[in-house]
C-alpha positions as CSV (number, residue, x, y, z in Angstrom):
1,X,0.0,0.0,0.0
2,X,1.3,3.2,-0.7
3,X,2.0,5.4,2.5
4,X,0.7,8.7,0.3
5,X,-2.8,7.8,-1.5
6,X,-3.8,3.9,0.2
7,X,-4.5,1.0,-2.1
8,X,-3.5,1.0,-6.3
9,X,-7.2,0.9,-7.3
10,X,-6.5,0.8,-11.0
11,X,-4.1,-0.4,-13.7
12,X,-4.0,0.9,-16.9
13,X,-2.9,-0.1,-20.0
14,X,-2.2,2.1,-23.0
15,X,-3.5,-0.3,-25.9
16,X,-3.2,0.2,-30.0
17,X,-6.8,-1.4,-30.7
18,X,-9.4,-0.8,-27.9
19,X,-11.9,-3.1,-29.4
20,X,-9.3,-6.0,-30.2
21,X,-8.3,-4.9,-26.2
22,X,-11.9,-5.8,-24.9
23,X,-12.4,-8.9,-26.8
24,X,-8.8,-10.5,-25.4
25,X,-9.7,-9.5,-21.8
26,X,-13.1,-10.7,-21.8
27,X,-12.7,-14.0,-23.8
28,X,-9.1,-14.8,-22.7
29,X,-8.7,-13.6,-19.6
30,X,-12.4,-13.3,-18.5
31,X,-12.5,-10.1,-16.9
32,X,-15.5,-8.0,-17.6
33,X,-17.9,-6.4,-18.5
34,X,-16.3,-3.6,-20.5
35,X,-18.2,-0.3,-20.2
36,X,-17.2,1.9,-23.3
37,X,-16.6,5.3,-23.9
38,X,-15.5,6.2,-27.1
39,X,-14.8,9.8,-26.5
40,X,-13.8,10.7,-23.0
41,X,-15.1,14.3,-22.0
42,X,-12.4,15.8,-20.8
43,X,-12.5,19.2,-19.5
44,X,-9.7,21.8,-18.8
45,X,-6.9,19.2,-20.1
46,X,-3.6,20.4,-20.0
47,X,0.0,18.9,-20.1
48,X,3.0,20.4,-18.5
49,X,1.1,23.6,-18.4
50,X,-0.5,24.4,-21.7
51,X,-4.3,23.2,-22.6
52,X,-5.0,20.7,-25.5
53,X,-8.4,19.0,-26.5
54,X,-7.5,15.1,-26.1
55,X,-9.6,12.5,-27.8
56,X,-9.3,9.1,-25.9
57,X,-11.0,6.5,-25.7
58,X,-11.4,4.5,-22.4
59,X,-13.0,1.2,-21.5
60,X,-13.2,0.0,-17.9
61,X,-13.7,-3.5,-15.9
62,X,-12.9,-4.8,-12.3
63,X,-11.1,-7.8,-11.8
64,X,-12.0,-8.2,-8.1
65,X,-11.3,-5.5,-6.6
66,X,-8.9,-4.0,-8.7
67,X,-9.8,-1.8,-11.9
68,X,-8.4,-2.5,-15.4
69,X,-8.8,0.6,-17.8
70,X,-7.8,0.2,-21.5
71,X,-6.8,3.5,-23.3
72,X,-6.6,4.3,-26.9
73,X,-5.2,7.9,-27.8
74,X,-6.9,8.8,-31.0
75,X,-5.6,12.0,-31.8
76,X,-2.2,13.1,-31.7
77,X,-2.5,15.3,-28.6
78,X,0.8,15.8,-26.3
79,X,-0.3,13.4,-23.4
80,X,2.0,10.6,-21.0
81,X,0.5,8.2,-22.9
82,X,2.0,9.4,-26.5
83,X,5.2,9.7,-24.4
84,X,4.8,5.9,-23.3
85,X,4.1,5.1,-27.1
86,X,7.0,7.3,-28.5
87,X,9.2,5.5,-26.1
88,X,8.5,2.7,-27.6
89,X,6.4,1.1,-24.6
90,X,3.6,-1.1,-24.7
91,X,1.6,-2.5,-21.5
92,X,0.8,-0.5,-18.6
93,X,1.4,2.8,-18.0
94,X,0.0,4.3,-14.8
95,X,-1.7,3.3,-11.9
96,X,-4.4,5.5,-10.1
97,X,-5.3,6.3,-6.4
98,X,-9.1,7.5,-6.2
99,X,-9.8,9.5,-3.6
100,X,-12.4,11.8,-1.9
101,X,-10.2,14.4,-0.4
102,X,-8.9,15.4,-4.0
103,X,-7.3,19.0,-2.6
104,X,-5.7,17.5,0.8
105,X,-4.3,15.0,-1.4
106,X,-2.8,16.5,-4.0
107,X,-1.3,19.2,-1.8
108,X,0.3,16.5,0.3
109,X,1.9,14.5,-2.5
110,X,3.4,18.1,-4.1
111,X,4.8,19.1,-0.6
112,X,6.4,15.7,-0.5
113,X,8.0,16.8,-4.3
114,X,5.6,15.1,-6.8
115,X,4.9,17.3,-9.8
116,X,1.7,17.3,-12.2
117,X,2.2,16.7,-15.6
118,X,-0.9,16.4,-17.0
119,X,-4.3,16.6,-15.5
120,X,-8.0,17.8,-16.4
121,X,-11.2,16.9,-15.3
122,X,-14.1,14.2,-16.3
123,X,-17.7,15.1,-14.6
124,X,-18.7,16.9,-11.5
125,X,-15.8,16.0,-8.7
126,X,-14.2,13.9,-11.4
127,X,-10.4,15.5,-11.5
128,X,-7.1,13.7,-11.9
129,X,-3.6,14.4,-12.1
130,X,-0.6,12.3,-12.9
131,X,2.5,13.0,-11.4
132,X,6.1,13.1,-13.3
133,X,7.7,10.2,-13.8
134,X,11.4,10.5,-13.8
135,X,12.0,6.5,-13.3
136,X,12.6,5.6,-16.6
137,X,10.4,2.7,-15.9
138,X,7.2,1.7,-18.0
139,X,4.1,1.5,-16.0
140,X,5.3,3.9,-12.9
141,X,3.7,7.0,-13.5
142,X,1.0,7.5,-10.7
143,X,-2.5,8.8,-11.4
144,X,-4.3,10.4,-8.5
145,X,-8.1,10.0,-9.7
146,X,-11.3,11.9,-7.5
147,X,-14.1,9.9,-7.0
148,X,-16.4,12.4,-4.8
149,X,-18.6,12.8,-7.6
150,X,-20.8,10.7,-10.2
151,X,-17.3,9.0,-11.6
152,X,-16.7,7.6,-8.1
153,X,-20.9,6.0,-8.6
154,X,-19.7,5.5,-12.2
155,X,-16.6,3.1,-11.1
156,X,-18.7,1.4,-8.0
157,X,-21.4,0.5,-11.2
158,X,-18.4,-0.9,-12.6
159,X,-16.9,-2.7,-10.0
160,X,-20.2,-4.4,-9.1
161,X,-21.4,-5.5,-12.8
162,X,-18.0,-7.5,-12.2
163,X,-19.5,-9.5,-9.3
164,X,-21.4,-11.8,-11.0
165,X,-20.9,-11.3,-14.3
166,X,-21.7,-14.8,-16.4
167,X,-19.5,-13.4,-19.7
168,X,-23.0,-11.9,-21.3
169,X,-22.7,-8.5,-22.9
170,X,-19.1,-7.9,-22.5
171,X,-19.2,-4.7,-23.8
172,X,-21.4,-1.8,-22.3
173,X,-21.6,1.9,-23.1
174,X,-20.7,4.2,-20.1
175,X,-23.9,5.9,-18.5
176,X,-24.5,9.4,-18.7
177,X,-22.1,10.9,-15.3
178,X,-25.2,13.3,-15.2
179,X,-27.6,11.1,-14.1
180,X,-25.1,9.0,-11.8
């Protein structure tokens, strides 16, 4: 457990084909379902300081207790994930921290010398940050992730479709954060 932000709650992998992605992990490794969001709305998105309009697509599952989140980039936005791709990395490239106390947080990790790269917001209470990675390793970079909001109800949906889930419907549009 990390002694800054508690338990790794996600794992993310930056993946070339999103749908190819979903199909492996649901048929292979039998993790699922896969709710699907083409086009991530991402507000006030910026990287190392200057705003950009990303177009990502995400698609999330829980195995147990632990979410997996597939990425595609589809535009050719400065991000860390076209920096893992450039570098020639494949696999995972962050792992996220959700929390509730977003500000407290935050301001703790920078005071103990963690600095933001990139960040924006997705939803009501739904900003994130990932921290610079100077490691040099794949897979290190740190996501912290608030989940005060309708993404935190959005990622519990998630998480309990996984319970039980008997391998029908593998893929699933995201709902509407709004009405979360």
């Amino acid at each position: 457990m990390s002694r800054f932000f508690g338990e790794i709650r996600q794992v993310a992998y930056i993946v070339p084909d999103i749908e190819a992605a979903m199909a492996h992990w649901s048929t292979v490794m039998g993790v699922g379902p896969w709710y699907y969001n083409p086009r991530v709305p991402i507000k006030n998105y910026h990287y190392r300081g200057a705003p950009y309009e990303p177009h990502n697509s995400v698609a999330l599952a829980n195995a147990g207790g632990l979410q997996i989140e597939l990425l595609q980039t589809r535009n050719d936005v400065p991000s860390m994930y076209r920096d893992f791709a450039q570098a020639g990395f494949r696999g995972v490239q962050h792992v996220a921290y959700w929390t509730e106390a977003f500000d407290a947080d935050l301001a703790r990790a920078q005071a103990a010398g963690f600095q933001v790269c990139m960040g924006g917001e997705v939803g009501e209470n739904g900003r994130f940050v990932y921290f610079e990675d100077h490691s040099g390793l794949p897979g290190t970079t740190i996501e912290l992730s608030e989940v005060a909001g309708p993404k935190g109800r959005l990622f519990k949906l998630i998480r309990d479709a996984a319970v039980d889930w008997d391998g029908q419907e593998p893929v699933r549009p995201f709902p509407d954060l709004n009405t979360l």
